[in-house]
N, C-alpha and C positions, 0 to 999 in steps of 0.2 A: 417822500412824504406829501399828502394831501395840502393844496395851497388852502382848500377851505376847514380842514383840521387846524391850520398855520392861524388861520384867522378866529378859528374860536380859542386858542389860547390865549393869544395878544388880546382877545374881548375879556379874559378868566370864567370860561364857560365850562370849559374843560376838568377834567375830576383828577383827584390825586395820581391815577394810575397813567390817565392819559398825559399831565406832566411830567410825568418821569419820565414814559417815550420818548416825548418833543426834546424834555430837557440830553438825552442820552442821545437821541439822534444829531441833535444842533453841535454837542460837542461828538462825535464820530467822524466827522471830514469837514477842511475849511469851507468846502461847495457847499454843504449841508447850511453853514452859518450863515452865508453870502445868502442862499436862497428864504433865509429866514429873514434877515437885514431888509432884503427887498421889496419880500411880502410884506416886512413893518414898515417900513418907507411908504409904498404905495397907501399905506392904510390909514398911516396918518397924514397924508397928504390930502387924502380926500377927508379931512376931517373936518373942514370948514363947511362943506356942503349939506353937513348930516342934521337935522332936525333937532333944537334945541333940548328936547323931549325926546326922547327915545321908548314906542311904545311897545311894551310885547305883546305881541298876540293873543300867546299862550293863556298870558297874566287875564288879558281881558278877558279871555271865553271863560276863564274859570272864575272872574267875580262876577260874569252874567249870569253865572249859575247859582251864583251866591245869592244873588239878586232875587231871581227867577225862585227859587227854593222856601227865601225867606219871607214873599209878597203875601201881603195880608190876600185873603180870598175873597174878600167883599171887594176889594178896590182891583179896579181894571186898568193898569197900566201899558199905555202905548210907546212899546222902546224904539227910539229913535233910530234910525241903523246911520244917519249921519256920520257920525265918526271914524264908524268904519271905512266909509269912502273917503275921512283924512285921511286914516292910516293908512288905505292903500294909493292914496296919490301921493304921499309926502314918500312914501317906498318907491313911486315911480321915480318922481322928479329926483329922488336921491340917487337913484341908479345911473337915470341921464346925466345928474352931472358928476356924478363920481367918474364913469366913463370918459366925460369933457375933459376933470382932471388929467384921468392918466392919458390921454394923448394930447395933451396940449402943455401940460407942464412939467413932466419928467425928462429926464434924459433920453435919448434914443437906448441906452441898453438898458433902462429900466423900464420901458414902455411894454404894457399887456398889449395894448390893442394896434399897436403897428408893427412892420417890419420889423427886421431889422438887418442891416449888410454887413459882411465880414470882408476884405479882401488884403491878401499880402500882396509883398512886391519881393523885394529882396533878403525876409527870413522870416519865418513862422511865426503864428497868431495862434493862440489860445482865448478860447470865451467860457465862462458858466454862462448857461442860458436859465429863464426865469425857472424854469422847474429842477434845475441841478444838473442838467445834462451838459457834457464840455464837449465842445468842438475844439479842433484841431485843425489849422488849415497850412501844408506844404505852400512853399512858395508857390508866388504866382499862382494863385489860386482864388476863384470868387464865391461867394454862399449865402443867399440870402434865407432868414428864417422868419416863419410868425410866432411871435409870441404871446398870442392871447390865450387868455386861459378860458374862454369862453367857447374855444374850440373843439370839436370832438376830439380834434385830432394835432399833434405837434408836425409842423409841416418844414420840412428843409430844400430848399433847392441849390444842387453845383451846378453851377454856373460854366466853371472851367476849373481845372487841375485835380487838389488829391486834397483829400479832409478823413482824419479820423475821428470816430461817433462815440463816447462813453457817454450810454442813454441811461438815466436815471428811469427806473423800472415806473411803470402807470401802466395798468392795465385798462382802466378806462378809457386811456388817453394813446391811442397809440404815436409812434412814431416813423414819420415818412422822408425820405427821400426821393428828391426825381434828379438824375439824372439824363437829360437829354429825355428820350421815351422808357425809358425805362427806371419804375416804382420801385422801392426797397421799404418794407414795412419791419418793423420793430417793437418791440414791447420793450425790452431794457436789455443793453448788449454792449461790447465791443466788437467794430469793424472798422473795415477803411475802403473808401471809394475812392478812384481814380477814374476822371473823364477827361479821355485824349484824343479829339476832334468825336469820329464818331465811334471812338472806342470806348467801352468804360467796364473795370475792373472792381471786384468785389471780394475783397478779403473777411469771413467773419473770424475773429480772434475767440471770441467767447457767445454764449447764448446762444439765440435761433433771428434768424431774416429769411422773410419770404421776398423773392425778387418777380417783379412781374414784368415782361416787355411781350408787350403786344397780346396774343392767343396765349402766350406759355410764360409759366408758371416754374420756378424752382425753388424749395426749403433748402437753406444750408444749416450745414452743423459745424461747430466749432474747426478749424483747420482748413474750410473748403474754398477755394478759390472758383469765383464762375468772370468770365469773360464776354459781354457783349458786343457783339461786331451788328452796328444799326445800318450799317450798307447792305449786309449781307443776308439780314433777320438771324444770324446763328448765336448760340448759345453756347459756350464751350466750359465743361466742370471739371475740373481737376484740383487738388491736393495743393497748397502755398505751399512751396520747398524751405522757406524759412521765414521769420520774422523780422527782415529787414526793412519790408516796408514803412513800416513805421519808426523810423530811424527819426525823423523828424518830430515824433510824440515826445519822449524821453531822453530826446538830447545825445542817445550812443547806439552805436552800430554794434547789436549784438550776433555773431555767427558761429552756430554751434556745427563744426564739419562743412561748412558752408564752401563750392570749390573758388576757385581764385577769380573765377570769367562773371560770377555771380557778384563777389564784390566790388569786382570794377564793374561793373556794371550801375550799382548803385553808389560808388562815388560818383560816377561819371554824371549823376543824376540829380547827388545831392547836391555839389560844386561845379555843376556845368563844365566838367572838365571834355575833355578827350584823351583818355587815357588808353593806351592799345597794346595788347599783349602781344608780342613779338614773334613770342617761340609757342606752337602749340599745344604742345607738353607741357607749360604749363598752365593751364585753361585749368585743370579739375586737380590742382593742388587745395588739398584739404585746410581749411581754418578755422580754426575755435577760437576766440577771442573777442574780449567786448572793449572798445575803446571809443572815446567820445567825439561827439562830432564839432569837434572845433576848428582847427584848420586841414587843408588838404595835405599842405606839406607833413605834420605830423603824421596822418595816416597813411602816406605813401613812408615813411620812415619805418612805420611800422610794419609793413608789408617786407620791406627791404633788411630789416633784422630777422626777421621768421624764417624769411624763405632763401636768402645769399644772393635778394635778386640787385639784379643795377637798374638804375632808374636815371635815363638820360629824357633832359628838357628842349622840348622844342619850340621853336615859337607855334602857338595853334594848338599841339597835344604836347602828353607826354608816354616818352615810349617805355615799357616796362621787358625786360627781358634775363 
């Protein structure tokens, strides 16, 4: 939803059809409300600054006409345009300090016109940002975004690690990622970036990203996985073999046929373990199962019912066989 649709409601400018929108959209996702909450926060925040009088434009050009229409023809009236240079200074100064407002007294996560930083340490971070879009950031991971809405464009940078995108669709407004030199443009989507020294990994889940690094240029489509290697200038596309990346969005490790080398692989990832499969038969034992990510012990338990495996601990890993 439009933040300046958002702001002719809150004014009651808006007609019965367009309330019903706003009011249907605001209850359809709790992001929906947050992002309505904010824009009414920021709005009456600056409300101190606004001109006692609030003049309309519109209002005036059409009783000049009133005016202009109804003037006797003998009498020669000289209209002042005065006014009009209040109106439009008291709209300047209103703008400058509505602006002052929101970066000098809001919070940092309700702030239009600054930054803003995201960084984990030792377990996942979720954000709605101003326009509805939620970030998602894996451990150990940094993100800083702008959020002014004055910008053509929604701008994200990873800093380091792995962040999942649910972009609230704007077509005017697109949305960018940089990782390291390489751009990922969006209009509204699921994906997930991973930036590991100068590797960086692009999963799209749903919708369309164009990713740019350097000269070249690749659109993905839902399921494609592209790979950047920034040492090398290479580009590498291939098919994500499953949905486990994002383990850390939804809280559970979902694996549909997923083989065994695959999800140790991402414990190993999620719980910094070191986990090592012993016997290499079996590497490509098949697993279907979704179980949540709460502790390791748990899901080595579960591994060890399915498959008949033993699971001895060592100090440093643990060996799976």
């Amino acid at each position: 939803m439009d933040e300046s649709k958002l702001i002719k409601y809150i004014l009651e400018e808006t007609d019965q059809a367009e309330n019903q929108e706003i009011k249907q959209w605001i209850a359809a996702h709790p992001n929906h409300k947050k992002k309505y909450e904010r824009v009414q926060y920021v709005w009456e925040k600056s409300q101190f600054v606004r001109p006692s009088k609030v003049i309309s434009t519109e209002q005036a050009w059409q009783d000049f006409l009133k005016r202009r229409d109804h003037r006797s023809p003998q009498t020669t009236k000289h209209v002042s345009l005065y006014p009009w240079y209040q109106v439009a200074a008291a709209a300047v100064v209103f703008l400058i300090a509505t602006a002052f407002v929101y970066v000098r007294f809001l919070e940092p996560d309700n702030a239009l016109l600054s930054n803003i930083h995201l960084a984990s340490e030792q377990k996942t971070v979720s954000d709605t940002l101003f326009d509805g879009s939620v970030i998602t950031l894996n451990k150990s991971s940094q993100l800083a975004f702008n959020q002014s809405i004055f910008n053509k464009e929604r701008k994200a940078k990873l800093v380091n690690g792995e962040a999942f995108f649910q972009v609230e669709k704007n077509e005017n407004r697109p949305f960018q990622v940089q990782a390291g030199e390489v751009k990922i443009t969006v209009l509204g989507t699921k994906f997930n970036v991973k930036k590991h020294g100068e590797q960086v990994e692009v999963i799209l889940q749903s919708g369309a990203v164009r990713v740019n690094y350097e000269d070249k240029e690749r659109v993905l489509k839902p399921g494609d996985k592209l790979l950047i290697n920034q040492v090398k200038g290479l580009l590498t596309s291939s098919t994500a073999e499953d949905e486990l990346y994002s383990y850390y969005v939804g809280d559970y490790f979902e694996a549909n046929d997923t083989p065994l080398w695959r999800v140790i692989e991402v414990l190993n990832e999620a719980y910094g373990a070191n986990i090592i499969l012993l016997n290499e038969r079996l590497r490509n034992l098949p697993l279907t199962t979704t179980f949540k990510n709460d502790s390791l012990e748990n899901n080595l338990e579960v591994l060890k019912a399915t498959f008949g495996l033993t699971v001895i601990r060592k100090p440093h890993r643990i060996i799976i066989k």
